[in-house]
C-alpha positions in Angstrom: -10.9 -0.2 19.9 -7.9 1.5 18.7 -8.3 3.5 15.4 -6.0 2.4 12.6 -5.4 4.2 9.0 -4.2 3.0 6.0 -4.2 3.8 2.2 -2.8 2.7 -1.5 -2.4 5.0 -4.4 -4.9 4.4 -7.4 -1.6 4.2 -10.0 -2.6 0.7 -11.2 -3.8 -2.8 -10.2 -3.0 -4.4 -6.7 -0.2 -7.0 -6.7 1.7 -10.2 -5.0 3.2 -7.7 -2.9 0.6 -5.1 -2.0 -1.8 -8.7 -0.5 1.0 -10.4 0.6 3.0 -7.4 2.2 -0.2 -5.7 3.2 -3.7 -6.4 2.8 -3.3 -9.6 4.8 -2.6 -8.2 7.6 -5.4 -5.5 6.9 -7.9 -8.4 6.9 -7.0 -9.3 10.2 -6.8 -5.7 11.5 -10.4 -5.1 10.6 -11.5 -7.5 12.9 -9.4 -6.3 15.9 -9.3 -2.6 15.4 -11.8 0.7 14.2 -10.1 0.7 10.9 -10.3 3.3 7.7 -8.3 2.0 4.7 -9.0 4.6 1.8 -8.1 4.7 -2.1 -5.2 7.4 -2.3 -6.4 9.3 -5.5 -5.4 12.9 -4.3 -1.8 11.6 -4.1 -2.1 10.2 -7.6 -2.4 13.5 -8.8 1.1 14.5 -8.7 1.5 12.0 -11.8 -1.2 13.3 -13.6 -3.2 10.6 -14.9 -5.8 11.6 -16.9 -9.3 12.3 -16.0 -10.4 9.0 -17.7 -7.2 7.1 -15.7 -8.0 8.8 -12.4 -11.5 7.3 -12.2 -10.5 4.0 -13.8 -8.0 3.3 -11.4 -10.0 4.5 -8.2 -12.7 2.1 -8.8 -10.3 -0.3 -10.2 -8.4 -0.7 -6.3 -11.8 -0.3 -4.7 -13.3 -3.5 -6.2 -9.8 -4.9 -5.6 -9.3 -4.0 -2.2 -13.1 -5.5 -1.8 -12.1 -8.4 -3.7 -9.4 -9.3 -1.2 -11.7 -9.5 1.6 -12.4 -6.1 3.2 -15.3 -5.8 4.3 -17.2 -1.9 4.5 -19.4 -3.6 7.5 -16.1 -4.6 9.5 -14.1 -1.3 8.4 -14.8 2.0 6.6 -13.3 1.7 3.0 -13.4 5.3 1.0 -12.0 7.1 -1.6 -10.0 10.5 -0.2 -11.3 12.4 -3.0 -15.0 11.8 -1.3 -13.7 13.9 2.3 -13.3 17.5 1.1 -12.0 18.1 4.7 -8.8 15.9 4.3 -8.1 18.8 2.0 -8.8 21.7 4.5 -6.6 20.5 7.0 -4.1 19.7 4.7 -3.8 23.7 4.0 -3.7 24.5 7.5 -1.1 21.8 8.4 0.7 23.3 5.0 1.4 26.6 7.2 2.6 24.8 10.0 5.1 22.9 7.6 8.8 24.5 6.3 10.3 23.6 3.0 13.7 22.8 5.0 12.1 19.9 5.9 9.9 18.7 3.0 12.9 19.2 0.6 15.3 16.9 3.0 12.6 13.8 2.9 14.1 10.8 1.0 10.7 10.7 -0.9 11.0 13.7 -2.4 14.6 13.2 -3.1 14.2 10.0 -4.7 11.2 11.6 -6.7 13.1 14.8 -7.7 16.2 12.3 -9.0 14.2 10.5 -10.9 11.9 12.5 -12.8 13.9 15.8 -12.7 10.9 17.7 -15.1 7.9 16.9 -12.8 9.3 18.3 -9.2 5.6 20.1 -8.4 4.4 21.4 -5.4 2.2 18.0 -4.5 6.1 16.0 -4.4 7.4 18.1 -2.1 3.5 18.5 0.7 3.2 14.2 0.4 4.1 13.7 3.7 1.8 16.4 5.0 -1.1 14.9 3.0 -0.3 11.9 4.3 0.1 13.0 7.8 -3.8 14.4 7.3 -4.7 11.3 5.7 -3.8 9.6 9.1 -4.7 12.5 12.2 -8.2 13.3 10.8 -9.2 10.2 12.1 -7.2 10.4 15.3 -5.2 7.2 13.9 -3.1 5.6 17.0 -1.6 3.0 14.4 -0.4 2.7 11.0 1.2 -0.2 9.1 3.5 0.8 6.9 6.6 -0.8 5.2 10.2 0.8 5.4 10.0 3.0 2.4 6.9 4.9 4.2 8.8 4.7 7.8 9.8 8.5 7.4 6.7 10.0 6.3 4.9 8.5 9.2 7.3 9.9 11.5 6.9 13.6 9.4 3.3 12.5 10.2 4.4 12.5 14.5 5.5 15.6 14.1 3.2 17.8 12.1 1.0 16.1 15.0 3.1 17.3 18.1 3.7 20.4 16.7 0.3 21.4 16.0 -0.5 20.4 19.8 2.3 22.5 20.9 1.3 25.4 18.9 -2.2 25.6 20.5 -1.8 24.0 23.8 -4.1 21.1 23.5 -3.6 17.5 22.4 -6.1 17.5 19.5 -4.1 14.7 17.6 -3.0 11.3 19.2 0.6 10.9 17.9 0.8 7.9 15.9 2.4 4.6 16.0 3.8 2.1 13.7 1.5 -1.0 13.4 3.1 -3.9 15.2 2.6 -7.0 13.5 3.3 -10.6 15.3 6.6 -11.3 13.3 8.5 -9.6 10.3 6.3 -7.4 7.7 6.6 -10.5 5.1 8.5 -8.3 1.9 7.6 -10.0 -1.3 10.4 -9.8 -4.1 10.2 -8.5 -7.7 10.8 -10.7 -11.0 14.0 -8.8 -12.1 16.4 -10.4 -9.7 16.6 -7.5 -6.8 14.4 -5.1 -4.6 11.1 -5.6 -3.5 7.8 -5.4 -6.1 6.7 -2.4 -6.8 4.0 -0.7 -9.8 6.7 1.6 -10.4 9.5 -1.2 -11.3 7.4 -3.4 -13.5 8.7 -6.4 -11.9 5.3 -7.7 -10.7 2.2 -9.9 -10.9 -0.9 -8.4 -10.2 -4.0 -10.4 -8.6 -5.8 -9.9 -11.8 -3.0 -11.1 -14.1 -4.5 -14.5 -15.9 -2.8 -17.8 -15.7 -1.1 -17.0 -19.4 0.4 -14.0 -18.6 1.7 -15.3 -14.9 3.8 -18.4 -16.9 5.1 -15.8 -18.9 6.0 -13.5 -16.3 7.8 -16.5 -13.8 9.4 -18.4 -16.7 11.2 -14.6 -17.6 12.3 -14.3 -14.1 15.6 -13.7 -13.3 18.1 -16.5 -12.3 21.7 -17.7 -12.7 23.4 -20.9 -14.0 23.2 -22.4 -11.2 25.0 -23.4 -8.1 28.6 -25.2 -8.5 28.9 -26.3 -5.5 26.8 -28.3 -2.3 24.8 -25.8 0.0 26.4 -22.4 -1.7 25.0 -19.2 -1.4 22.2 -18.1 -2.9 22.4 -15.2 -5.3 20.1 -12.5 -4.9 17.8 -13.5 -7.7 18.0 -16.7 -6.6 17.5 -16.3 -2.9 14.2 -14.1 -4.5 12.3 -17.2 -6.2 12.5 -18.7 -2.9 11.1 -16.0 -1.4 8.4 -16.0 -3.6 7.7 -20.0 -3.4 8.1 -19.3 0.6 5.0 -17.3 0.2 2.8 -19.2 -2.4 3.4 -22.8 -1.9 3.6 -25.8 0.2 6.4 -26.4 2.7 7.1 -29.8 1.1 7.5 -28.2 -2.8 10.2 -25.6 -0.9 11.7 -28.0 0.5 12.0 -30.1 -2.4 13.8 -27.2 -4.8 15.4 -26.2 -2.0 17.5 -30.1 -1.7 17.9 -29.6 -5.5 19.4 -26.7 -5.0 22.0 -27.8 -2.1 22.9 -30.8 -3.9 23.6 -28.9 -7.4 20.9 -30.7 -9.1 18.3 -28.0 -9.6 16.4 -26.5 -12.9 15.4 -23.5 -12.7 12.9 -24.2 -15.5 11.0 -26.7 -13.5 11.0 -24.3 -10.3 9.6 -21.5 -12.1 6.6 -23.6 -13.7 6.0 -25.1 -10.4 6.0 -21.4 -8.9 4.3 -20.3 -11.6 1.3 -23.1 -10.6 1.2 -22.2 -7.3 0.9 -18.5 -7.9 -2.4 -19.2 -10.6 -3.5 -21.5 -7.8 -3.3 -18.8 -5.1 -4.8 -15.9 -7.1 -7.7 -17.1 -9.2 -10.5 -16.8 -6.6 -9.1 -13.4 -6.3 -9.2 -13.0 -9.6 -12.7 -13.9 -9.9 -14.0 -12.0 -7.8 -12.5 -9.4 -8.7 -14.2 -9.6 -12.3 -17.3 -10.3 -10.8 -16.8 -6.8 -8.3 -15.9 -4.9 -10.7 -18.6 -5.7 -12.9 -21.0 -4.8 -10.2 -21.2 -0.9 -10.6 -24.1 -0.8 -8.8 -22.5 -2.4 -5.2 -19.2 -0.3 -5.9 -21.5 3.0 -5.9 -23.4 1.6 -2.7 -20.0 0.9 -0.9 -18.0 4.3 -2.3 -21.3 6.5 -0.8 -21.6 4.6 2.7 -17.6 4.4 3.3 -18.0 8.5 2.2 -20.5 9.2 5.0 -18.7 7.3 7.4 -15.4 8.8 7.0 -16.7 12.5 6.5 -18.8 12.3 10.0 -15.3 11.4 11.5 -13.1 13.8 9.4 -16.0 16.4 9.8 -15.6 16.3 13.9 -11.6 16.5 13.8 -11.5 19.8 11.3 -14.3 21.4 13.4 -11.7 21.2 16.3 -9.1 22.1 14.6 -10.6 25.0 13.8 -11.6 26.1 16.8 -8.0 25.7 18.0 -7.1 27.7 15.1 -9.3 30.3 15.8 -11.8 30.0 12.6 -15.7 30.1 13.5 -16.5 26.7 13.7 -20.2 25.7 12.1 
């Protein structure tokens, strides 16, 4: 079986577009594939949450990821806080990595423009992190979307040239998960881009039916088409998108006539969209209440998805060392 890594930051709840983009196609990987998906709390740290927030939101994706449908007998689900030797090989990959490099990554760019008074050293070593995130466990596949495609190839190359360095090919180099068809890209509420935590534009799975009508009915839209069959606007094209993803063929393709024939509300579209999205999400949502309230099976799965990714991160650093030239133990 092929190995495959994957993680999400613990900055807030999961969304339309972190199960629809994503964990989907996690739930089939786990059944095809020796996979590790982990919560991300180390890279949270470079927004400093509090110590109260930190823990909150760890166990808050845990029971969310769980919620969705991964399952810690089919695939080993962790927090990377739990594997101390994720750090350790992120310091030694640190010496093998140049600031050149770091500082011309569009991450850190992006990061650096848009909060110019928190440019700390954890901003600039992400992709290195990340690359450990994904060798330690030998990965030969990751799914990522576009915005991650250049960290993952930062990733190939701290790999290749730590197996140059010391003559031995320790670290498969990794691959881009190949999904059967496009990556689906789920769009925000606020008329462009994609949804994101960061942008506010979204709906999370645990968002109640109240607060999703609110949400949809707020959405961005125009006046409405003045013509037959005319291009969609952006916003527009976006709330198709989103009813592409959430509801029946027939209810596209009726909005979709309105629409070409000039004839459409928008009001009616986005409480029909706004139906199909409650419909969607509420078994989600209740288990995800009924997870979360289980502090007793969220301990149980953190300690046995901690065992099982330290033996495997435990074996990698012990040859890495070696390589290195550290007594290994």
């Amino acid at each position: 079986m092929d190995t495959v890594v994957s993680g999400i930051r613990s900055t807030g709840n999961l969304h339309l577009g972190n199960y629809y983009g994503a964990i989907k196609n996690f739930l089939r990987m786990q059944e095809e594939n020796n996979c590790y998906f982990f919560v991300a709390d180390w890279h949270s740290l470079t927004t400093h949450p509090t110590p109260e927030q930190l823990y909150v939101n760890s166990r808050t994706i845990l029971a969310e990821y769980l919620a969705c449908g991964l399952d810690p007998e089919k695939s080993v689900i962790y927090t990377q806080s739990d594997v101390p030797e994720i750090a350790e090989l992120y310091l030694l990959m640190n010496m093998n990595a140049y600031i050149g490099e770091l500082e011309r990554t569009t991450s850190f760019k992006d990061k650096v423009r848009k909060n110019p008074e928190n440019v700390n050293a954890g901003l600039l070593t992400y992709p290195v992190l990340m690359a450990v995130d994904i060798i330690i466990h030998k990965a030969k596949y990751v799914p990522v979307g576009k915005d991650q495609e250049q960290n993952l190839e930062m990733a190939r190359k701290f790999a290749k040239r730590f197996n140059t360095l010391y003559k031995e090919d320790l670290f498969p180099i990794p691959q881009p998960y190949s999904f059967s068809g496009e990556m689906i890209k789920v769009p925000g509420l606020d008329g462009s881009g994609k949804m994101g935590k960061s942008e506010g534009n979204c709906i999370y799975l645990i968002d109640d039916p109240k607060v999703i009508r609110k949400k949809v009915m707020k959405a961005v839209s125009d006046s409405g088409p003045t013509e037959p069959n005319q291009p969609m606007a952006e916003p527009i094209q976006n709330l198709f998108t989103l009813m592409s993803i959430v509801s029946e063929k027939d209810t596209l393709d009726f909005f979709t006539e309105k629409y070409n024939n000039c004839e459409i509300r928008y009001g009616d579209m986005k409480k029909q969209l706004a139906e199909d999205i409650i419909e969607a999400t509420a078994p989600m949502r209740e288990r995800i209440e009924a997870i979360t309230a289980d502090e007793e099976y969220l301990v149980k799965v953190m300690k046995q998805g901690a065992e099982k990714a330290r033996e495997s991160a435990h074996k990698t650093l012990q040859e890495a060392r070696r390589l290195i030239g550290f007594k290994t133990h």
